[in-house]
N, C-alpha and C positions, 0 to 999 in steps of 0.2 A: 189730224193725226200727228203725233210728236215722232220726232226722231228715231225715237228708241223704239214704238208701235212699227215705226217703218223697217225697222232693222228687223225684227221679229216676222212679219208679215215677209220680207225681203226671204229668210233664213224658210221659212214654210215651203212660198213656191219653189226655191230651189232645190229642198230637199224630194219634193214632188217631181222632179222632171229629172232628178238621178237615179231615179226607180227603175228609167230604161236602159239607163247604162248599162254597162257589163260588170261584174260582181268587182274583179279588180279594180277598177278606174273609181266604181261608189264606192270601195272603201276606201279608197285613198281620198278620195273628196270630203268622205264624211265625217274622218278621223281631223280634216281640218277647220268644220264648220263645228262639229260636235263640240272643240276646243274652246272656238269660239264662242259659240252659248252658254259652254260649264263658267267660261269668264263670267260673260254677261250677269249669268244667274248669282257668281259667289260675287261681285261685284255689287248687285242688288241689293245682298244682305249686309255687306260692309257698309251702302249708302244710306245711311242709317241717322235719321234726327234724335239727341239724345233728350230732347225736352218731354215730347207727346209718346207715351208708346199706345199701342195698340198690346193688349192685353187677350191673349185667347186660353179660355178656361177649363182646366182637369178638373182634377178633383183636391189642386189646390195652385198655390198660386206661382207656377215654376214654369209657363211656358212664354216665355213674354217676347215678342219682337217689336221693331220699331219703325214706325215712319216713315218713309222716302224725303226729303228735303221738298220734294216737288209737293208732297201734300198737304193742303191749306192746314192751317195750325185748329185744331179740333177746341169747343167747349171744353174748360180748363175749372176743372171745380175747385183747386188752390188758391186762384184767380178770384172767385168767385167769396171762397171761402176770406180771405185777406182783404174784400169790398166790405161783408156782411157782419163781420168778426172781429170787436175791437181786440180780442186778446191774439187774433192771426196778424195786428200789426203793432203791438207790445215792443216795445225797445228790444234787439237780441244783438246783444245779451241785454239782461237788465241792471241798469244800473249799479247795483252795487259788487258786480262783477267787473265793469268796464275797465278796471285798473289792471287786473289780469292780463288784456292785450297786450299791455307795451312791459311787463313784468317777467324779465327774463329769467326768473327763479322756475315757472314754469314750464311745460315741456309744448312749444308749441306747433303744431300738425299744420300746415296750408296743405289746400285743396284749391285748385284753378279749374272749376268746372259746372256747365250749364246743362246737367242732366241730376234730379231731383231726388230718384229713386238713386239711382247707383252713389250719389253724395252720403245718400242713412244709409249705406251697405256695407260704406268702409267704416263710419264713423262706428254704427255699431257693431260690427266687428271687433274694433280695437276697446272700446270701451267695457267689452262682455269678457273682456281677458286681463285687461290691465290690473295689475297690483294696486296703484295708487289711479283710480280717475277724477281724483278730484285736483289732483297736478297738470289734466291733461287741457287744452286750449286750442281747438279747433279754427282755423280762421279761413272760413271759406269767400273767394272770389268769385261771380258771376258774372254777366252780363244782363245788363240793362230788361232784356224781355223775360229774363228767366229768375230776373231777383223777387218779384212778387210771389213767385211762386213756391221756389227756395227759403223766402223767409218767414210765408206761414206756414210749410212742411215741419221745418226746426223751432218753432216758437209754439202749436200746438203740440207737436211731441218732444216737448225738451226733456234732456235728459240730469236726472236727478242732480249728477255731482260734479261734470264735464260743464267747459265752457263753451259755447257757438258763438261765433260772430258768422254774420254774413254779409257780405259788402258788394254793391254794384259796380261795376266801374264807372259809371255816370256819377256815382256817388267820392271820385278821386281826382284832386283839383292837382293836374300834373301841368310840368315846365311844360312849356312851348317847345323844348328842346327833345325832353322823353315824349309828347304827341306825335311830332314830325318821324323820329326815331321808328317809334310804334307804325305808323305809316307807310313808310319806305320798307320797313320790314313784312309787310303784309303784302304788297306789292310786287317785290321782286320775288317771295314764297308763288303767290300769283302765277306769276310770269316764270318761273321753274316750273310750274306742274302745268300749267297749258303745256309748257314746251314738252315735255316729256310725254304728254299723254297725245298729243298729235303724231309723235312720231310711233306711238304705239298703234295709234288707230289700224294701221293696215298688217299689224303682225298677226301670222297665221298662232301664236302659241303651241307651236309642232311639240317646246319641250317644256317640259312637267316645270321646271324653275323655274321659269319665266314668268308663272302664274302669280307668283310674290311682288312680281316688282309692278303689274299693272295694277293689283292689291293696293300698291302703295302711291300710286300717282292715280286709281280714282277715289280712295279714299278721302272725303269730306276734310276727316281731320287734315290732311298736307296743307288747308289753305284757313283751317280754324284760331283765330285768335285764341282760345283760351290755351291754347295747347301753343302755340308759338310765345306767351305772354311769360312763360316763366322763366325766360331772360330776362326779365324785368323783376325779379321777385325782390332782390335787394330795396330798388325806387318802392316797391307794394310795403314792403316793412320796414320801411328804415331806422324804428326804435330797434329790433331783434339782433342779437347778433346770430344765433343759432338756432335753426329749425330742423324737422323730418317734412319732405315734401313728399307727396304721397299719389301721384295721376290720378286723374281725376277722376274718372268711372270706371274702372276695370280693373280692381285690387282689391285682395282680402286681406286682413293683416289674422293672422293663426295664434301666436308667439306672443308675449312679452315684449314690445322694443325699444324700452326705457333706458337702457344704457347708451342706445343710439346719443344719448345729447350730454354723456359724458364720455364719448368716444373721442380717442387723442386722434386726430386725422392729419397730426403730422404737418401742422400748416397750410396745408391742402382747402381748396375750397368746397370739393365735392367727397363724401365718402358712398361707394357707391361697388355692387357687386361688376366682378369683372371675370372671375374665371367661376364658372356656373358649373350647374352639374354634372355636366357634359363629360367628361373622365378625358380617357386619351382624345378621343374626336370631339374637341374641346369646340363649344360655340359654332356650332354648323349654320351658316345663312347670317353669322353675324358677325364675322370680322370686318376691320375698317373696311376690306376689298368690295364687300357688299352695299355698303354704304355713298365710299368716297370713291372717285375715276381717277386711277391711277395712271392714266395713261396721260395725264399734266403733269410738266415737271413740279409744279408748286406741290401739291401733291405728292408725287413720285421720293420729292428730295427732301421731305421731310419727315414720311410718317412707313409705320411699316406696315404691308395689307394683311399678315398672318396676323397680326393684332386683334385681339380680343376688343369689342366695342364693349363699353360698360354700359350697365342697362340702366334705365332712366323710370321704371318705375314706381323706387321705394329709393329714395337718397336724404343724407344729412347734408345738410350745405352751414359750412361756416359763415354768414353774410359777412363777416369782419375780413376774413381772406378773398373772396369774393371780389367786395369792395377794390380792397389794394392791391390786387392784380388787376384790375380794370379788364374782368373778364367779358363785362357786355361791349365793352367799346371794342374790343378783339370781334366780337360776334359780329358786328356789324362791320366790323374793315372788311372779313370774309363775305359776306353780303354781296362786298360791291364788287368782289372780285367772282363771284361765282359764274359768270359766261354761259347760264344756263347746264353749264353740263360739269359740272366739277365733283358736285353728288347727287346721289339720287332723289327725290320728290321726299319730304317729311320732315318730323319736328329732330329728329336727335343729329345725323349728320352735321350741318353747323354747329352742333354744340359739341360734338365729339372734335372741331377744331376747336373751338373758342376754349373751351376748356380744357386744350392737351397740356400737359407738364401741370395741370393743378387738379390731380383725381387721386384721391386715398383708396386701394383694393381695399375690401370688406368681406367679411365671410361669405361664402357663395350659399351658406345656408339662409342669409339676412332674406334671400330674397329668389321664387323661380320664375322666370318668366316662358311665353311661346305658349300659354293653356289656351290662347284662341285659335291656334294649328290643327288639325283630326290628327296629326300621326305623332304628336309631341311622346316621346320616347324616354320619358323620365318614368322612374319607377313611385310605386304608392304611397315608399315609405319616404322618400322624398319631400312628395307631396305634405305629408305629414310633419318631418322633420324643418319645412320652409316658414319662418316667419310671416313671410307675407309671398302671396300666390296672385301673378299677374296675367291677367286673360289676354296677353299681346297675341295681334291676328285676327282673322274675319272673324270665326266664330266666339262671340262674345257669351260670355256666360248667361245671358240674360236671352238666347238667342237659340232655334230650335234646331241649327245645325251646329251646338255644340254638342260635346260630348256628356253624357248623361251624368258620366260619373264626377265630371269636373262641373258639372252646372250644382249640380248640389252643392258643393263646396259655395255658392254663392247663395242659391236660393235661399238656405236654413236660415240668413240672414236676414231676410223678407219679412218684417213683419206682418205676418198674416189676421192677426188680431185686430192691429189698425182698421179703424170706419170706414177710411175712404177705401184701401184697399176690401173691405169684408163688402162691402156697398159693390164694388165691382165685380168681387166672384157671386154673389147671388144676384147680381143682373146678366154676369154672362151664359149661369147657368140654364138662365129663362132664354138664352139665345141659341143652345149649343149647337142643338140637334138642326138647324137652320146653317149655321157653320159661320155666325154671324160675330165680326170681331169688329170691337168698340172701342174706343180713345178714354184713354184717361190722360191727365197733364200733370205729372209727376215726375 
């Protein structure tokens, strides 16, 4: 029996043996245990593999969850299809596009990310709006297990006038300097979020806030390479001087965002939204105080905690300003001074120092984030009026404790037409009535 069986099994008999209590003493018990299992359970859904999902079937293809990390990696028909299929391992791009990569007249898109299905969600999004997509240059980053799978998704369904790359990291012959770098920084990420999650173990969560920041130290992603790697984006492209970086699975783009790469950013290395929708009670749960512990002077004496954190979803990065502020070499001095408790468990804190004095404000329309929240309190027309819509928070668009109205904003992106996907809604419908949910690796 695992751990987490035990806590469960632990949490039963207990609640069985406060049945004799007295009506006051069980509620007071049970508003502390209840707490703790509402974690447990939103906890579950946030621990989430972004490679394999588990697919359970309507009446189309809109209810999708994912994987636990603990569970064995399922028959992968990408996999399968990329063994059997010389045109699933076809050069991407094909050759007489290759020059486009390093060809900065184009507009070009990185994505840093090992989840399949949510990679075709953004791209085609952006491609079904765009003015010009034959300008447009996607250059997506993987990992090593999830590149086979990635590049016969994009190679049998290429898109007409857009360019793909897709690149492993096994496939980038780095200094011994960025390896070691890369290393050390995954490490002490590591050793932040044990730290932080031990000391959560015994909190009762009496108060509703609370429930965010244990969100954020059992979340997978706080210790994910792909999501920590885009401090490195500069070494990933070194030809480019200007890109839009786009997160990696949890964004739509709605909008047009072609100006993006003739936007003046003021020498700045980041252009990136910072005062959001939010009106007078401007960015709630996301000023630096939420983030960084102000109660260090390093901290205390140089940054202010009313400060609006700028959101790391949808950003233009000049790699040229970048470069000559030596903003990764900043990133990692902070690294080593972090004492486990300087900020809190995740990808942006550290980069909200590494990159202070070098961030251009940007329309707060370019971009909304918090659509993975239930109580997210932005209005429709918002929704509408955003560029690009980002599912920050447990409930993930692709995910049955979102919001209905905000998971269609991603769904309609789904192609449903697609084989592999059409192959999986009439196998689950032979399963439904059984309640039978089956893996797909996408």
């Amino acid at each position: 029996m695992t751990s987490k069986q035990q806590d469960i099994k632990a949490f039963a008999f207990k609640t069985k043996a406060m049945v004799s209590l007295d009506k006051g003493c069980l509620h007071s018990i049970l508003h502390v245990y209840c707490n703790r299992f509402s974690v447990f359970l939103w906890t579950k859904a946030f621990d989430i593999s972004p490679v394999c999902l588990h697919v359970l079937i309507t009446e189309n293809i809109k209810t999708i969850v994912l994987l636990p990390h603990a569970t064995p990696l399922p028959h992968c028909p990408l996999n399968e299809e990329y063994a059997v299929n010389a045109m699933a391992r076809s050069r991407l791009p094909p050759p007489e596009h290759v020059s486009r990569l390093a060809d900065t007249s184009f507009h070009h898109i990185v994505l840093l990310t090992d989840n399949v299905l949510a990679a075709s969600v953004v791209i085609s999004s952006k491609v079904e709006i765009a003015l010009n997509p034959e300008k447009l240059v996607f250059q997506i980053v993987t990992n090593k297990k999830t590149y086979t799978p990635m590049h016969a998704w994009f190679e049998i369904n290429s898109l007409k006038s857009a360019v793909v790359e897709v690149k492993g990291l096994h496939q980038y012959d780095w200094s011994q300097k960025v390896n070691v770098g890369v290393k050390q920084m995954l490490e002490i990420h590591h050793l932040i979020c044990s730290h932080y999650y031990n000391n959560l173990k015994e909190e009762d969560f009496e108060h509703e806030g609370e429930h965010r920041k244990v969100f954020e130290a059992l979340n997978p992603g706080c210790q994910s390479l792909m999501n920590h790697l885009r401090i490195y984006i500069p070494e990933l492209f070194p030809e480019l001087n200007k890109i839009v970086f786009l997160d990696d699975d949890d964004v739509v783009v709605q909008h047009e965002i072609s100006s993006l790469w003739t936007l003046d950013l003021n020498g700045k290395a980041i252009g990136a939204v910072v005062d959001s929708w939010c009106g007078d009670s401007c960015c709630p749960g996301r000023k630096y105080k939420d983030y960084l512990n102000f109660s260090h002077r390093i901290i205390s004496s140089n940054l202010d905690q009313d400060r609006c954190a700028w959101l790391p979803g949808m950003n233009a990065f000049d790699l040229e300003a970048w470069r000559r502020s030596n903003i990764t070499s900043s990133y990692h001095k902070w690294l080593k001074l972090a004492r486990f408790t300087l900020w809190q468990p995740g990808v942006l804190p550290p980069n909200l120092l590494a990159f202070e004095g070098h961030v251009h404000p940007i329309d707060p329309l370019w971009q909304v984030a918090g659509l993975g929240y239930l109580s997210s309190s932005a209005q429709g027309q918002i929704f509408e009026a955003a560029a690009v819509l980002h599912f920050t928070g447990p409930a993930k668009a692709w995910l049955e404790i979102s919001s209905p109205e905000l998971r269609s904003l991603w769904s309609r992106h789904v192609n449903v037409s697609n084989s592999f996907i059409r192959k999986l809604t009439q196998d689950g419908s032979k399963q439904r009535e059984d309640g039978f949910a089956f893996s797909f690796c996408i």
